[in-house]
C-alpha positions in Angstrom: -26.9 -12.8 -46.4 -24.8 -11.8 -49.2 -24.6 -8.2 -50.8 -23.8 -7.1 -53.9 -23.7 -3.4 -55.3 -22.0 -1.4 -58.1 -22.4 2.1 -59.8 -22.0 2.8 -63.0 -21.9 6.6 -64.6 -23.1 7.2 -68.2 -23.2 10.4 -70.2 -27.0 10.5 -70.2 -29.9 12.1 -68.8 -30.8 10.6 -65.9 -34.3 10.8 -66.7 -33.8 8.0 -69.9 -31.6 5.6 -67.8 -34.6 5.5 -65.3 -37.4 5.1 -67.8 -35.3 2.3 -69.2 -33.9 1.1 -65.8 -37.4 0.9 -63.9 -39.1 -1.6 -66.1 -37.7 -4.5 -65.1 -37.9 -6.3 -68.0 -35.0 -4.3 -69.2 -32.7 -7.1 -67.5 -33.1 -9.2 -70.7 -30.7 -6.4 -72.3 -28.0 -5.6 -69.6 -27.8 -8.6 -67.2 -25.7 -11.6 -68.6 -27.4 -13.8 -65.9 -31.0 -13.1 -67.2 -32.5 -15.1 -69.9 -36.0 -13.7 -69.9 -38.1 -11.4 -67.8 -41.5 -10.9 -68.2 -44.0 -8.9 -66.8 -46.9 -10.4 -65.4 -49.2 -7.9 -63.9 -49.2 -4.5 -62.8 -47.9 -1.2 -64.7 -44.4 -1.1 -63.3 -45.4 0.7 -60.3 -45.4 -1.1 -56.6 -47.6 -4.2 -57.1 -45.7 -5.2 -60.3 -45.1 -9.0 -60.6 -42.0 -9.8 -63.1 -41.0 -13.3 -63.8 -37.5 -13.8 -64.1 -36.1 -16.7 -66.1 -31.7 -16.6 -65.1 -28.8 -19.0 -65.4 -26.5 -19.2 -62.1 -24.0 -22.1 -61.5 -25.0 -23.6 -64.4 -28.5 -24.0 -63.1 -31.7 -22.6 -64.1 -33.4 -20.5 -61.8 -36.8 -19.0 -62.0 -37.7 -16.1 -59.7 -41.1 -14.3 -59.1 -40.3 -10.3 -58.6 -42.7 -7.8 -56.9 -41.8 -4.1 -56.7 -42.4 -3.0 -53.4 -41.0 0.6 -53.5 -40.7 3.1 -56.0 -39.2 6.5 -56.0 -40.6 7.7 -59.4 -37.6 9.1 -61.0 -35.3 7.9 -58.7 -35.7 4.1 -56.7 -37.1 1.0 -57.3 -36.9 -1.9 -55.1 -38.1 -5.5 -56.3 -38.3 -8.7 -54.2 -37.4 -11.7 -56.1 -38.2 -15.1 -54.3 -37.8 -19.1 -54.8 -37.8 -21.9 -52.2 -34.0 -21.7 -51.8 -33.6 -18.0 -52.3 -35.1 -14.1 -51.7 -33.7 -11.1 -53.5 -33.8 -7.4 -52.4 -32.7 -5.5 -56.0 -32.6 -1.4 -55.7 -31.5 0.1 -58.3 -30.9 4.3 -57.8 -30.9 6.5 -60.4 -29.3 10.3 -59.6 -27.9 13.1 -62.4 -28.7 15.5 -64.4 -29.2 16.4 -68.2 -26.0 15.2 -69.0 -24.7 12.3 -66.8 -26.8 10.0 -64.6 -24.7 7.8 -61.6 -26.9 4.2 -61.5 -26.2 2.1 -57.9 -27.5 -1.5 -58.3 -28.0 -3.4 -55.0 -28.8 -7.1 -54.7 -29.4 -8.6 -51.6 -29.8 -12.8 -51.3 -30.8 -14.6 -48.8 -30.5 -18.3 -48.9 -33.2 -20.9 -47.2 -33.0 -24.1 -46.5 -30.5 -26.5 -47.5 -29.1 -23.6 -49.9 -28.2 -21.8 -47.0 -25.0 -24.4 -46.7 -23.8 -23.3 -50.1 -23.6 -19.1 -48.8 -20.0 -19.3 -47.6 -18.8 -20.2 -51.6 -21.3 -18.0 -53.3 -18.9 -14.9 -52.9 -16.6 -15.1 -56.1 -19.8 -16.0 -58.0 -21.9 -13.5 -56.7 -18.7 -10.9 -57.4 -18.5 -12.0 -61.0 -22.2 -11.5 -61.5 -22.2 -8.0 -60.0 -19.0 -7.2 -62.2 -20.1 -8.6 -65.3 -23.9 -6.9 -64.8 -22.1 -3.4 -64.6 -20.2 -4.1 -67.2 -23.1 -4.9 -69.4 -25.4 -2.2 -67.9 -22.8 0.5 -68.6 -22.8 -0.6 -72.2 -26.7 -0.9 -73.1 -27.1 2.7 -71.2 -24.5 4.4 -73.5 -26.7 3.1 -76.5 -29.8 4.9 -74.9 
């Protein structure tokens, strides 16, 4: 299993970065890897099904997220899956009025024959997470 996780800080209430943060579909903003994500039942609450549309490796990859734990206000954990691939995203919202801390966690689990390609995945995984803070930081401050 590979792990990825960064925090960003913004000058916001933390209250706006989780309304924007929890719906999912909010990736289509603030992650470079994401080309479209949908919702596809549910009200963003545990249940939710997003699909997820991303480039990685110069592949496209389509991934089927459920929520399967929310902390209103505060957590919300997501389960994307393929054949070659599950991934455990929690993203943690904590602050105030004024300033709001956001840790992103991704967790991936290869299967199958992708499982010979986890040893290499590391610089790309630690690009993804880079550039993803990067990019979150930025669409937050616009909130």
């Amino acid at each position: 299993m590979k792990t990825i996780e960064r925090t960003v800080t913004v000058n916001k209430p933390a209250h706006l970065v989780w309304d924007y943060l929890s719906d999912f579909r909010s990736t289509n903003d603030w992650d470079p890897g994401t080309k479209e994500t949908t919702r596809v039942s549910g009200d963003g609450g545990v249940g939710t099904v997003y699909k997820n549309v991303s480039e990685f490796g110069g592949r496209e990859v389509e991934l089927t997220y459920t929520v399967t734990d929310v902390t209103p206000g505060s957590s919300i954990t997501l389960v994307g899956e393929t054949k070659a691939l599950t991934s455990t995203d929690t993203i943690t919202v904590t602050g105030s009025e004024a300033r709001a801390e956001v840790t992103y966690r991704a967790e991936f689990e290869f299967h199958g024959v992708s499982r010979l390609a986890e040893p290499f995945m590391g610089l790309p995984l630690k690009k993804l997470g880079d550039d993803a803070a990067k990019s979150m930081e930025r669409e937050l401050e616009k909130l």
